[in-house]
C-alpha positions, 0 to 999 in steps of 0.5 A: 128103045135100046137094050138095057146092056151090062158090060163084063170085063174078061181078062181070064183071071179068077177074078174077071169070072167072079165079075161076069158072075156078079153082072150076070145076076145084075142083069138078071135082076133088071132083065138087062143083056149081059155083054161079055168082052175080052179085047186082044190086040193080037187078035187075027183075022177070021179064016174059015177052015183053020184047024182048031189046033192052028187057030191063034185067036183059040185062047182068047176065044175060049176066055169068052166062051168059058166065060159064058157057059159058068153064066148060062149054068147060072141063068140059063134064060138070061140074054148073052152077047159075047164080043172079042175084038182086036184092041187094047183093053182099056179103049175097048171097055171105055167105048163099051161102058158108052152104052152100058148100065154099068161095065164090071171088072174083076179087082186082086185079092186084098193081102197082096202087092197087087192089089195095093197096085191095082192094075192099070186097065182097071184103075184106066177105066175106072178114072175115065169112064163115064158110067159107074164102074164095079169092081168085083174080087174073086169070092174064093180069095175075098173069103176071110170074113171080115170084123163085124160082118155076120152072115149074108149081106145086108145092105148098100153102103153109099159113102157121102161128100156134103162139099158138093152134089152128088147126083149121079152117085145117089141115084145109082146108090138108092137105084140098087138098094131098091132093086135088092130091096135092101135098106141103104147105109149113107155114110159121112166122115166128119173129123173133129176141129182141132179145138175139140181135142183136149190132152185126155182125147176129144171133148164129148159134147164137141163130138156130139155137135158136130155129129148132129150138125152133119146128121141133119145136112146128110138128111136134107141132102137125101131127103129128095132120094128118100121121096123117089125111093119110098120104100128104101129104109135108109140109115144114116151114119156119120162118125168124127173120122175122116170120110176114108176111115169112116168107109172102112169102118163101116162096109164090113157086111155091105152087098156093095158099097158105091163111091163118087169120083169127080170128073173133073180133078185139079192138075196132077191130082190123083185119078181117083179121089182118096176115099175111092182109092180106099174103097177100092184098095180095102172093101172086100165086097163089091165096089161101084165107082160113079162118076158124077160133078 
């Protein structure tokens, strides 16, 4: 049988330590193996011998290596692997993510140009992965709290299509509430018709109707997880937004929040989706990108 393997994504940054941290305690939590990755595509050949001060590969080994003495402090009976190999980043951690649980990857801090632009390797294997993907941003620069969210996380948030099945995205959701044994937030954003809106704002009895008409298709669609996952609480949310504003409005306080991404797009569309895109972009807590039909 093959090893239960986490992949985390190395890069040096803030950031990319702040990932092999979360995937770390994933990995303890499941009792999987912790792979820790950084590719380089200067990478040079082993030669015995070679004085340290003469070794050209002595940066982008002690990114591993640092990396895997902060996660032994931590877990210091968890099983390690540490790879540094010669290739650019983004074709490394997709063959990576080929036999992983999931692969981790550190995300900029919000409030910055760089993190409207998320960076390309990030952003690459996130759109082609065929794995969940996490992003995890650096705690110490993600520490502002955000509106109503009070004390330690409490749930996992799963934001919810009702245009198509999602599988893949549900398993992985409950799977990870289940393994915190924390409850499960599945969210829906349904907007309002044009006809619900009068002059004075939206018709209240409109709202309602299309609230409990969403509540009850986000209830059917669950209703096969709920019977595999017993003992995950699950609550519902749908609010009359767009399922982006919906997201938002809702991950504040979330352990993780975990969002769908197509795998197949139509033509020049976007390599994620807009919803995905605002997860990524907005959510201070960790983000798991799934991909699923």
């Amino acid at each position: 049988m093959e090893p239960d393997i986490i992949t985390a994504g190395l890069d040096g940054s803030p950031e990319s330590l702040a990932a092999a941290q979360w995937a770390a305690d994933e990995a303890d939590r499941r009792g999987a193996v912790l792979r820790l990755l950084h590719a380089w595509i200067l990478l040079a050949p082993e030669t015995p011998g070679t004085p340290p001060d003469r070794d050209r590969n002595a940066h982008a080994r002690q990114i591993v290596l640092g990396a895997g003495e902060a996660v032994r402090e931590r877990h210091p009976t968890l099983q390690l692997v540490e790879e540094l190999v010669a290739s650019e980043a983004e074709p490394a951690l997709l063959r990576a993510a080929e036999d992983s649980r999931m692969v981790v990857l550190g995300s900029r801090a919000l409030g910055t140009w760089e993190s409207f632009l998320l960076g390309d390797v990030s952003l690459d294997v996130v759109s082609r992965a065929e794995g969940p993907v996490v992003l995890v941003r650096d705690g110490r620069r993600a520490a502002a709290p955000e509106a109503g969210a009070a004390g330690p996380p409490q749930r996992i948030v799963v934001g919810m299509s009702l245009n198509a099945p999602c599988n893949r995205l549900l398993d992985f959701a409950f799977d990870a509430a289940a393994s915190r044994r924390l409850p499960l937030q599945a969210v829906h954003g349904r907007p309002l018709p044009v006809n619900a809106y009068a002059p004075w704002g939206a018709d209240p009895d409109a709202a309602a109707e299309v609230t409990a008409e969403a509540t009850g298709a986000l209830h059917e669609a669950l209703r096969p997880w709920c019977a595999r996952f017993p003992d995950v609480e699950v609550e519902l949310t749908v609010l009359p937004e767009s399922p982006t504003r919906a997201l938002v409005q809702s991950v504040p306080g979330a352990a993780l929040l975990a969002v769908g991404r197509r795998r197949h797009r139509p033509f020049l569309a976007p390599r994620v989706g807009p919803v995905a895109h605002a997860a990524i972009h907005h959510a201070t807590c960790p983000v798991a990108v799934v991909a699923h039909d």
